[in-house]
C-alpha positions as CSV (number, residue, x, y, z in Angstrom):
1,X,1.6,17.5,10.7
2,X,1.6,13.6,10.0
3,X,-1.4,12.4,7.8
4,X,-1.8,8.7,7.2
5,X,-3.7,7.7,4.1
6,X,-5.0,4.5,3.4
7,X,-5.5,4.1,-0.8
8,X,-7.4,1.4,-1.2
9,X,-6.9,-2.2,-2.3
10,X,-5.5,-2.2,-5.6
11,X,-5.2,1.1,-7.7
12,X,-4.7,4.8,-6.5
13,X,-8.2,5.1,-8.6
14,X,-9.6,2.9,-5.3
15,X,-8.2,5.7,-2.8
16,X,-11.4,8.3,-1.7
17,X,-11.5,12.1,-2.7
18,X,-10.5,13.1,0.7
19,X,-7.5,10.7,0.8
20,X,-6.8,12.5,-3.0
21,X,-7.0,16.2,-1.6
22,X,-4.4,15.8,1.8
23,X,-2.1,13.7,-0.9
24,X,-2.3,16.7,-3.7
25,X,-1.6,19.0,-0.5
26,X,1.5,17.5,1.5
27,X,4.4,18.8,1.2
28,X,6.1,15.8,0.9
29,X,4.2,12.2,0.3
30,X,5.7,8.5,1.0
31,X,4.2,5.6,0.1
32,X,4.5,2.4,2.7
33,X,5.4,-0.5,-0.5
34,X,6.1,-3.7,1.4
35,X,2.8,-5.1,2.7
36,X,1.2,-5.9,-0.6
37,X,2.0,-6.6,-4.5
38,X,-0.6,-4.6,-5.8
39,X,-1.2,-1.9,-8.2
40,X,-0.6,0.5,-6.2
41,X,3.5,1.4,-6.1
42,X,5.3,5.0,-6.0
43,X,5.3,5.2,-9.9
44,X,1.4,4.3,-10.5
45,X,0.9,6.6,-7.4
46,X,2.9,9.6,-8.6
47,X,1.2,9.8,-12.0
48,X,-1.9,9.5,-11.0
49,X,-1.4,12.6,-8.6
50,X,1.0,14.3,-10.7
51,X,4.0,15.0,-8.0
52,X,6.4,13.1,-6.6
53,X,6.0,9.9,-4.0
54,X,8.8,8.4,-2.6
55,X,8.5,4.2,-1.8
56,X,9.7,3.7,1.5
57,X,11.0,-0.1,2.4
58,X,10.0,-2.1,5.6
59,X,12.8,-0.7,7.6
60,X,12.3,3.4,7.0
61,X,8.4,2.7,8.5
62,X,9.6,0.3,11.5
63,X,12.1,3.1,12.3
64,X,10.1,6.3,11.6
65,X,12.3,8.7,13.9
66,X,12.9,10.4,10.7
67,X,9.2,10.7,9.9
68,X,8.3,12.2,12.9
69,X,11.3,14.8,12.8
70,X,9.6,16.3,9.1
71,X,6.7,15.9,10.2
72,X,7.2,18.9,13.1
73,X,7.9,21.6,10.3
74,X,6.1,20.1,7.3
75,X,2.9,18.1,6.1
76,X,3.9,15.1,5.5
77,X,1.8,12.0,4.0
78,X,2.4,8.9,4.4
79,X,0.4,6.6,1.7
80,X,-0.6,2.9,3.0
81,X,-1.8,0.4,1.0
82,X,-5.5,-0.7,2.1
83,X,-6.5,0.8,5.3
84,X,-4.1,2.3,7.4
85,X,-4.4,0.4,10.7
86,X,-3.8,-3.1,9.0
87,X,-0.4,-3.4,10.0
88,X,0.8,-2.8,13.6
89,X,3.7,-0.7,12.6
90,X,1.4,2.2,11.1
91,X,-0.3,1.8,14.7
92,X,3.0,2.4,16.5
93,X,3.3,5.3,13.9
94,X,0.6,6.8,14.7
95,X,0.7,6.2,18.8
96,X,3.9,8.0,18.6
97,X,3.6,11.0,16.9
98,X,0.2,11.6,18.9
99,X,2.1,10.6,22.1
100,X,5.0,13.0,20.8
101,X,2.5,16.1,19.8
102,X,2.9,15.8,16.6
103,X,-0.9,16.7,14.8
104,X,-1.6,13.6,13.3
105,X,-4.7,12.4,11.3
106,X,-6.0,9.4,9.7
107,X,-7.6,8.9,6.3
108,X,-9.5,5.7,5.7
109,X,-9.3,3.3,2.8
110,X,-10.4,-0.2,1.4
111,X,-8.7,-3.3,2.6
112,X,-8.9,-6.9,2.4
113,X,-10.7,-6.9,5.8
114,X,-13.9,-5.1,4.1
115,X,-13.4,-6.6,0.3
116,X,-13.5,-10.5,1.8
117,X,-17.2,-9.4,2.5
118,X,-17.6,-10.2,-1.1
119,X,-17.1,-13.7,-1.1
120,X,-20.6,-13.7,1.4
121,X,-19.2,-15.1,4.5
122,X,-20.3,-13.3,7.3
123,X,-17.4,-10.6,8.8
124,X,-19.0,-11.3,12.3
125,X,-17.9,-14.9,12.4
126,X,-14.2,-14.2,11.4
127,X,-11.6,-15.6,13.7
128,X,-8.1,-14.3,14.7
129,X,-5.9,-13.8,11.4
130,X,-3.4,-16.2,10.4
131,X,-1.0,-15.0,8.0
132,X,1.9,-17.6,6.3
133,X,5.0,-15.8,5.6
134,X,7.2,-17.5,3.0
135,X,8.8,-21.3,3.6
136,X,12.4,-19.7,2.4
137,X,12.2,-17.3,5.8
138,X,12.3,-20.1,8.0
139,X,15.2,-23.4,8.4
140,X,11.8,-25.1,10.0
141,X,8.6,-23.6,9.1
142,X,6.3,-22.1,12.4
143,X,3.2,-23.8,13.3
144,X,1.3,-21.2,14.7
145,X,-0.7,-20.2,12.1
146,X,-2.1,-23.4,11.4
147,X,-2.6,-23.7,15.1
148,X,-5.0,-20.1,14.8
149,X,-6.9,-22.0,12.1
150,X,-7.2,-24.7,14.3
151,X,-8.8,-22.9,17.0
152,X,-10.9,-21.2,14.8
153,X,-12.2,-24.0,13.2
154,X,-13.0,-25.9,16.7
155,X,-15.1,-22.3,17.5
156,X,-16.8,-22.4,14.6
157,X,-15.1,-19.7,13.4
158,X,-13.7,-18.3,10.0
159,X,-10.6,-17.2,8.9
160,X,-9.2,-15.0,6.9
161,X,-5.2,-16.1,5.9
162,X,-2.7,-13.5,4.8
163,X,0.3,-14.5,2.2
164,X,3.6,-13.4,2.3
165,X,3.9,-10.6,-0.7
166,X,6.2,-12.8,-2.2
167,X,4.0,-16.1,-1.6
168,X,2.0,-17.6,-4.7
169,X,-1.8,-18.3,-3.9
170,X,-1.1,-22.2,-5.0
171,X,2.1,-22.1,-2.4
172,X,-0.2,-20.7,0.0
173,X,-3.0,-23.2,-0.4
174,X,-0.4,-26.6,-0.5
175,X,0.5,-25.0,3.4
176,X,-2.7,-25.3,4.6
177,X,-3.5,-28.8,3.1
178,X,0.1,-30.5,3.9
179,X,-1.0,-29.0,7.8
180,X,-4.8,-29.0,8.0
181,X,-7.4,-31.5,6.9
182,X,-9.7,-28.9,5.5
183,X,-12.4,-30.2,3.0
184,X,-12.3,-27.1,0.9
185,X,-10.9,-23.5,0.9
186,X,-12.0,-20.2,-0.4
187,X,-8.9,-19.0,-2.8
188,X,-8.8,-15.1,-3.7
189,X,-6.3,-13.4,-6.2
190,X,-6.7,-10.0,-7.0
191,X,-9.5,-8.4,-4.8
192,X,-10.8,-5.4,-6.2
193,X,-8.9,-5.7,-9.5
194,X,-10.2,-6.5,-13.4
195,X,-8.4,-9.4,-12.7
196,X,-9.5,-10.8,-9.5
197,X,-10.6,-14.5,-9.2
198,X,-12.7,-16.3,-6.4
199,X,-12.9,-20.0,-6.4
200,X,-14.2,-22.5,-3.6
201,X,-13.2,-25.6,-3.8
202,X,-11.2,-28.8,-2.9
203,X,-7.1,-28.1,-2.8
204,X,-6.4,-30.2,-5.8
205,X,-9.3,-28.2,-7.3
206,X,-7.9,-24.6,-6.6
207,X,-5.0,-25.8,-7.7
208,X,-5.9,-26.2,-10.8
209,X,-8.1,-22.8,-11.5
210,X,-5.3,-20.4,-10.1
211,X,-2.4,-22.5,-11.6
212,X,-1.7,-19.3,-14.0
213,X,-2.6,-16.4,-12.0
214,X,0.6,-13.9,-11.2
215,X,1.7,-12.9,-8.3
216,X,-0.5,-9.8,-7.1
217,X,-1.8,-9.7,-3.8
218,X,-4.1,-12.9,-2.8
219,X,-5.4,-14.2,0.4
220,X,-7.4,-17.8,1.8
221,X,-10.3,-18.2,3.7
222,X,-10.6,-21.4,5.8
223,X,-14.7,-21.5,6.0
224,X,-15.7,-22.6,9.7
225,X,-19.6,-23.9,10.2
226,X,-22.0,-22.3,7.7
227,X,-25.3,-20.7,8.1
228,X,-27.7,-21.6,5.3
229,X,-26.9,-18.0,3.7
230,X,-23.7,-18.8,3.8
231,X,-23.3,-22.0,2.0
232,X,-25.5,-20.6,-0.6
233,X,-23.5,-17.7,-1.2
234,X,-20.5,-20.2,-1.7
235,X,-22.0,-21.8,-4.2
236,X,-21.7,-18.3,-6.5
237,X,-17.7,-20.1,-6.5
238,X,-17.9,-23.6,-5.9
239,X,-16.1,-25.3,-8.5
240,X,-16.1,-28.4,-7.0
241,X,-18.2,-31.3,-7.4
């Protein structure tokens, strides 16, 4: 049997009771560790269930032959960070080993697709996801996702934009401003953590306020038109003029 487990957005404290149980009870548990730099890693994961997780790199999920192979005999878990149908690989994960007949089920978790609610934007005006994968990946760096913030921007729309694990919020926000005239941005480091930090505000703003955060997980949202609820719930982190 194949069980996919999302555990939440930063700590393996985030992941549910349920998601805790079919971990405790695998016979063997791997932990997906390339989609974000959070808390959440094969060490802090094995202590806090007390038995062994093995991190798995970008490669051993895209080619998950293997997976499906123990999973035939054995219960095996496979941990993802957040929610487990955030990436498209787990999805191809999980469409194969149902397609194969190979028992498979799903646990739920937190992800940065429910914790952005926080920021009071509403979910239903989101746009298509734009993610910015690092400059050093690319001889000439891609345009599409400025062109998905474009569109969403000309519907009206929101949207939420993904960094690279390896990308710095700051990084992240000089893209979008050397691409996009965009008044102000919503920065986010940290979701969900002791340390997490929202700020809206002009570039050269943000760039001041989350000049020494780390390099945990963060994300930008590019704010489309605003309802009058929304503009006052930006103003809970304006820190702009």
């Amino acid at each position: 049997m194949l069980w996919l487990v999302g555990v939440g957005v930063w700590e393996p404290k985030d992941m549910s009771i349920k998601a805790y149980d079919v971990l405790q009870n695998a016979d063997e548990v791997y932990l997906e560790d390339y989609t974000a730099h959070t808390f959440i890693n094969a060490s802090t994961l094995s202590d806090y269930l007390g038995r062994e997780v093995k991190a798995l790199a970008r490669e051993e999920v895209e080619d998950f032959s293997w997976l499906l192979e123990k999973a035939k005999n054995k219960n095996v878990a496979l941990a993802v960070k957040g929610d487990v149908f955030a990436a498209t690989t787990h999805y191809e994960l999980y469409r194969s080993a149902v397609a194969s007949g190979i028992r498979t089920k799903v646990v739920h978790g937190s992800s940065v697709f429910s914790a952005i609610g926080k920021i009071g934007l509403s979910l239903y005006k989101y746009g298509r996801v734009a993610s910015l994968p690092h400059p050093n990946l690319f001889p000439s760096y891609p345009s599409s996702p400025f062109q998905i913030i474009q569109e969403n921007l000309q519907a009206g729309m929101h949207t939420l934009v993904l960094l690279d694990i390896k990308m710095h919020l700051i990084d992240g926000l000089e893209l979008i401003s050397k691409h996009l005239d965009v008044s102000k941005l919503v920065g986010c480091y940290a979701l969900g953590s002791d340390e997490e930090k929202i700020a809206y505000g002009s570039f050269r703003d943000l760039r001041s306020y989350f000049k020494n955060v780390g390099n945990y997980a963060s994300c930008i949202v590019v704010p489309g038109k605003l309802e009058f609820y929304e503009e006052d719930a930006l103003k809970l982190w304006n820190i702009s003029d």
